[in-house]
C-alpha positions as CSV (number, residue, x, y, z in Angstrom):
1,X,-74.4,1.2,-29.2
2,X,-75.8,-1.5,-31.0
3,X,-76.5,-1.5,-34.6
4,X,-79.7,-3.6,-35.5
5,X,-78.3,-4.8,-39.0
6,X,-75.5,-6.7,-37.4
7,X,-75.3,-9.4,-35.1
8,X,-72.1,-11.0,-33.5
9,X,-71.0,-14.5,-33.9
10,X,-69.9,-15.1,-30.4
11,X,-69.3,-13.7,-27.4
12,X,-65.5,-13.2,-28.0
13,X,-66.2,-11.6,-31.6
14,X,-63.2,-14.1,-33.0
15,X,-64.7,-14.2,-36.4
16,X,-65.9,-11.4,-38.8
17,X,-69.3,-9.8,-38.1
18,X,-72.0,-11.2,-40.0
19,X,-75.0,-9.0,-41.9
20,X,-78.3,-9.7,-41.5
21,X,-80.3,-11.2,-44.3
22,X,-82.2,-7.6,-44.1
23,X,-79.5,-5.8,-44.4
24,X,-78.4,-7.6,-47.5
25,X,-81.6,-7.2,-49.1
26,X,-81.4,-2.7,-48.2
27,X,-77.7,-2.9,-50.0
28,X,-78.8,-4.5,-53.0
29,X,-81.7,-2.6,-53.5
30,X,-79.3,0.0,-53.1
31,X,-77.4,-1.2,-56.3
32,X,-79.9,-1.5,-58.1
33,X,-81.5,1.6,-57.2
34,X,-77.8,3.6,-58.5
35,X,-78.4,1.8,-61.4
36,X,-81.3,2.9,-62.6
37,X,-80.5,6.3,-61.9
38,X,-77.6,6.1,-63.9
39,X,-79.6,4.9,-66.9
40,X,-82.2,7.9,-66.6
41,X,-79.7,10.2,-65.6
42,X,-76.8,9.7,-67.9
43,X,-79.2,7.7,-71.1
44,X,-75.7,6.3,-72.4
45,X,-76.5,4.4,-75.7
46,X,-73.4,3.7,-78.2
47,X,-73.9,3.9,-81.6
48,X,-72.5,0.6,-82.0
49,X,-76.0,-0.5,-80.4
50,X,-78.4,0.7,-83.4
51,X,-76.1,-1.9,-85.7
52,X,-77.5,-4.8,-83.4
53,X,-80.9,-2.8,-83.1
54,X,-81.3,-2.6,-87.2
55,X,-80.7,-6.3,-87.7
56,X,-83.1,-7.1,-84.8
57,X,-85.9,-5.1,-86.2
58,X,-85.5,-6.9,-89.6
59,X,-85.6,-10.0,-87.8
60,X,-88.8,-8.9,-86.3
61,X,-90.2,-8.0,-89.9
62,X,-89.5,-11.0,-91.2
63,X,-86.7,-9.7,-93.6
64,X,-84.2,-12.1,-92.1
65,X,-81.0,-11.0,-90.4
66,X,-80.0,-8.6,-92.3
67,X,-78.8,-4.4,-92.0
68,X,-80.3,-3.6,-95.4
69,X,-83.7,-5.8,-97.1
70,X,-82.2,-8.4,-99.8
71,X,-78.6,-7.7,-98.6
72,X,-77.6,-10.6,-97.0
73,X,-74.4,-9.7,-95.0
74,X,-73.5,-11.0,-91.8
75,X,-72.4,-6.8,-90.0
76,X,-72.7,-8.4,-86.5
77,X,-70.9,-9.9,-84.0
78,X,-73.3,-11.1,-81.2
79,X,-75.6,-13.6,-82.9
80,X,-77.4,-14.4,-79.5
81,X,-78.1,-10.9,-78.3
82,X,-79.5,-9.7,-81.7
83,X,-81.7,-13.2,-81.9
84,X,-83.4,-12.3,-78.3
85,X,-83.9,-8.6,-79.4
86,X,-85.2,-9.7,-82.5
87,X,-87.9,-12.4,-80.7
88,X,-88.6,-9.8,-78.5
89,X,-89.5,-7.4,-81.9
90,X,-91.6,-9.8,-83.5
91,X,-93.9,-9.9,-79.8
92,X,-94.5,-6.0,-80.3
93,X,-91.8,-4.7,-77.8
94,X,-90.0,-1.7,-79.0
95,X,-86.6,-3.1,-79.4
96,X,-84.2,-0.2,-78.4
97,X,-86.2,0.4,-75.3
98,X,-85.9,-3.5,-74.5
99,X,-82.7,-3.3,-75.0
100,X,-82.2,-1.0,-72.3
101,X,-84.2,-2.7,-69.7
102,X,-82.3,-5.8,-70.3
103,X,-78.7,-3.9,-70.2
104,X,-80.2,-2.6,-67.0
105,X,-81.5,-6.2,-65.8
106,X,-78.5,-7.8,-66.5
107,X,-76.1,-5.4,-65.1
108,X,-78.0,-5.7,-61.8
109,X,-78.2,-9.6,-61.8
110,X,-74.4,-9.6,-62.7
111,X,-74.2,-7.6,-59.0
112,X,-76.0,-9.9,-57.4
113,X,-73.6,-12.9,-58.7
114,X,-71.0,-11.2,-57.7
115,X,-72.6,-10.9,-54.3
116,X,-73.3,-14.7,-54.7
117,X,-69.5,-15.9,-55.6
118,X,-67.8,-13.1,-52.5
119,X,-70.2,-15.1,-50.1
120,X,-68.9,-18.6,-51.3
121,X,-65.6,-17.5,-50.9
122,X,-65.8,-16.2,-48.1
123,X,-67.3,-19.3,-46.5
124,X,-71.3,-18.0,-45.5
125,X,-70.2,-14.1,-44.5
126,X,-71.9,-11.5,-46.2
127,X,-69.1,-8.5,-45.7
128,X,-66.9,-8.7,-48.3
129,X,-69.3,-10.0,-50.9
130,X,-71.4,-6.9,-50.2
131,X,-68.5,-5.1,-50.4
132,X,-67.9,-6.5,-53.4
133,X,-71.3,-6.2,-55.1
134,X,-71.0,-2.5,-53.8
135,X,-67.6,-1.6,-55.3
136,X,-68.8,-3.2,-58.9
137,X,-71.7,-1.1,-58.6
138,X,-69.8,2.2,-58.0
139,X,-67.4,1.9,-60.6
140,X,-67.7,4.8,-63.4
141,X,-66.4,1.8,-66.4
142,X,-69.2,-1.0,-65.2
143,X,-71.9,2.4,-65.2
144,X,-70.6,3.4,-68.8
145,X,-70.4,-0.3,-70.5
146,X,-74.0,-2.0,-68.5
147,X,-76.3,0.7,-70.3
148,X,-74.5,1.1,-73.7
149,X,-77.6,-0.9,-75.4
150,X,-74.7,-3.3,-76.5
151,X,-74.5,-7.1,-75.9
152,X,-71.6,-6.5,-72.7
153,X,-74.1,-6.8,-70.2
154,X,-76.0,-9.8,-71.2
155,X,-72.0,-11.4,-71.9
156,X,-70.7,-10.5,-68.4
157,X,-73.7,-11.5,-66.9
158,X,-73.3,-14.9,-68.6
159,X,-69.5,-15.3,-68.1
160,X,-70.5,-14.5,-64.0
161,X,-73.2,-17.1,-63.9
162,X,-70.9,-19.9,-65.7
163,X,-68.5,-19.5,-63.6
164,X,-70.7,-19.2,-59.8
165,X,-72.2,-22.6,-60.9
166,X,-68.9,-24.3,-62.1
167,X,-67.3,-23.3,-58.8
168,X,-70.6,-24.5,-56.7
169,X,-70.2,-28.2,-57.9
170,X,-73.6,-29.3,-57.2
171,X,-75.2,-32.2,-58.7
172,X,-75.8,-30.9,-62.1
173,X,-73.4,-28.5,-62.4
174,X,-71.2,-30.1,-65.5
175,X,-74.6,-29.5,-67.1
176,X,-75.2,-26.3,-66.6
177,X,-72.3,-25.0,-66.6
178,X,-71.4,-26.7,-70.2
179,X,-74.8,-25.1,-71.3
180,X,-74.1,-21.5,-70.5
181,X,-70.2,-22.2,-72.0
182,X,-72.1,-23.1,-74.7
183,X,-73.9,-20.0,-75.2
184,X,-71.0,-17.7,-74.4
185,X,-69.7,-17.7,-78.0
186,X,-72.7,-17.0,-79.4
187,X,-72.6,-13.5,-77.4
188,X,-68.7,-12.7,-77.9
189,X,-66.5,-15.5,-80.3
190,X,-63.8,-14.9,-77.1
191,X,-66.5,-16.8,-75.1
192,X,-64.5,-19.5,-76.2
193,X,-61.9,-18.8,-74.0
194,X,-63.8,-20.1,-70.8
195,X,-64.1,-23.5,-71.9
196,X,-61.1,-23.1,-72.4
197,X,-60.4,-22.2,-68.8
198,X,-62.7,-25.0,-67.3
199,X,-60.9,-27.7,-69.5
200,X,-57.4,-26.6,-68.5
201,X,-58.5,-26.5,-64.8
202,X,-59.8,-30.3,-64.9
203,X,-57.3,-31.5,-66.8
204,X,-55.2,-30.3,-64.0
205,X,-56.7,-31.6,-61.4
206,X,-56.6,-35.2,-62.7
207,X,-52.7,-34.5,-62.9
208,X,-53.0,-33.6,-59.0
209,X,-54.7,-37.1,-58.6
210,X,-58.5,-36.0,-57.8
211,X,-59.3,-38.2,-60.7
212,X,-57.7,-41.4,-59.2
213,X,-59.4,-40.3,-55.9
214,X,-62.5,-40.4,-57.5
215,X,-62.4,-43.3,-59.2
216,X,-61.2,-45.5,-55.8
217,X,-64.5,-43.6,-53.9
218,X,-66.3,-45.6,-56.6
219,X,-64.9,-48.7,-56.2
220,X,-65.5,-48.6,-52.5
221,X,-68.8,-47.6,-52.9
222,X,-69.5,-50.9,-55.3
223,X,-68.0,-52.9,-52.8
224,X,-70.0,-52.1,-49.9
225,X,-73.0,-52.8,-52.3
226,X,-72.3,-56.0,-53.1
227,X,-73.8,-59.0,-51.0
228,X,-72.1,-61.1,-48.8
229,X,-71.2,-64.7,-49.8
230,X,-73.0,-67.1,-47.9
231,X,-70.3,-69.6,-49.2
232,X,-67.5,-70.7,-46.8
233,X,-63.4,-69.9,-47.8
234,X,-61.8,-73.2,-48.9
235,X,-59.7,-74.9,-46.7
236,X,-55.9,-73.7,-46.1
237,X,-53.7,-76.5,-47.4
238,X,-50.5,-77.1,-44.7
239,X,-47.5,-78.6,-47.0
């Protein structure tokens, strides 16, 4: 019996089966279909939330970021998340409603990075990182924490995409990469610890030699470039 969302690789079936792009497209929709229903269904806000939610609003009223008018204390710890609900405020959206679509939003696009990075590991095949997208979408802890109105979402979401572009090494990834690091302590002051990561991981790899490597590709590469010398070699001198 053949199954229309799979297709073999060869004739001998020596490699894993891949999915179709279609079918890839029906599992995410999948995920994020479950989690929706979980936020309808389960409407799992923490009161931790409102705190963020309070400051935002007085962002949006141009009262400054603070809990209470005139009191100008600093009661939060995700700087970023209550800046964007705060913008967000001041263009008429209803901020703890927002702040539920964008739990929701980025608890699916962390899914969908996660489906990103299994695929890259696993060198173009789509079955373990659907597996993977599937198994983070199922878990009861990721369902409780994406919808809590808190700033986990939006942090995990960020720590997922820094790291799928720093391990992607395209042509601007440094730059990137750097930028979203950048952000990450603005969301959670352990942020930190991913730059943290990345540095220890290149300064590694320039013990291991890459560095040198790199440097000798360049200097071959400068070589070929320059011209020829028209000139001839002086004359070997017999003593």
């Amino acid at each position: 019996m053949k199954c229309p969302l799979l297709r073999k690789t060869n004739q001998y079936y020596d490699v894993p089966l891949k999915i179709t792009p279609k079918a890839v497209v029906l599992v995410l929709l999948l995920c994020f279909a479950f989690l929706v229903l979980e936020t309808v269904i389960f409407e799992n806000t923490w009161d931790d939330a409102y705190i963020s939610y309070r400051y935002a609003e007085n962002f949006a009223e141009n009262k400054g970021l603070v809990y209470n008018e005139g009191e100008y204390v600093e009661g939060y710890t995700t700087f970023l998340w209550v800046f964007i609900l705060g913008l967000l405020g001041k263009l008429g959206f209803d901020i703890p409603s927002t702040g539920k679509i964008l739990c929701l939003l980025f608890g699916f696009g962390t899914v969908l990075i996660t489906y990103l990075i299994g695929r890259k590991l696993d060198k173009g095949y789509s079955t373990a990182a659907i597996l993977a997208a599937l198994l983070l979408t199922f878990r009861i802890d990721y369902g409780v924490h994406f919808q809590s109105g808190m700033e986990t979402s939006l942090h995990v979401f960020m720590l997922a995409l820094a790291f799928y572009s720093y391990m992607n090494r395209y042509k601007y990834s440094f730059l990137v990469t750097g930028f979203i690091a950048a952000l990450l302590p603005l969301i959670h002051p352990e942020g930190i610890l991913f730059s943290a990561a990345v540095i220890i991981n290149e300064l590694m790899q320039i013990k291991n030699g890459n560095l040198k490597k790199q440097f000798k590709n360049i200097r071959l590469k400068l070589r070929r470039r320059q011209p020829a010398s028209n000139s001839a070699p002086p004359p070997k001198v017999k003593h």
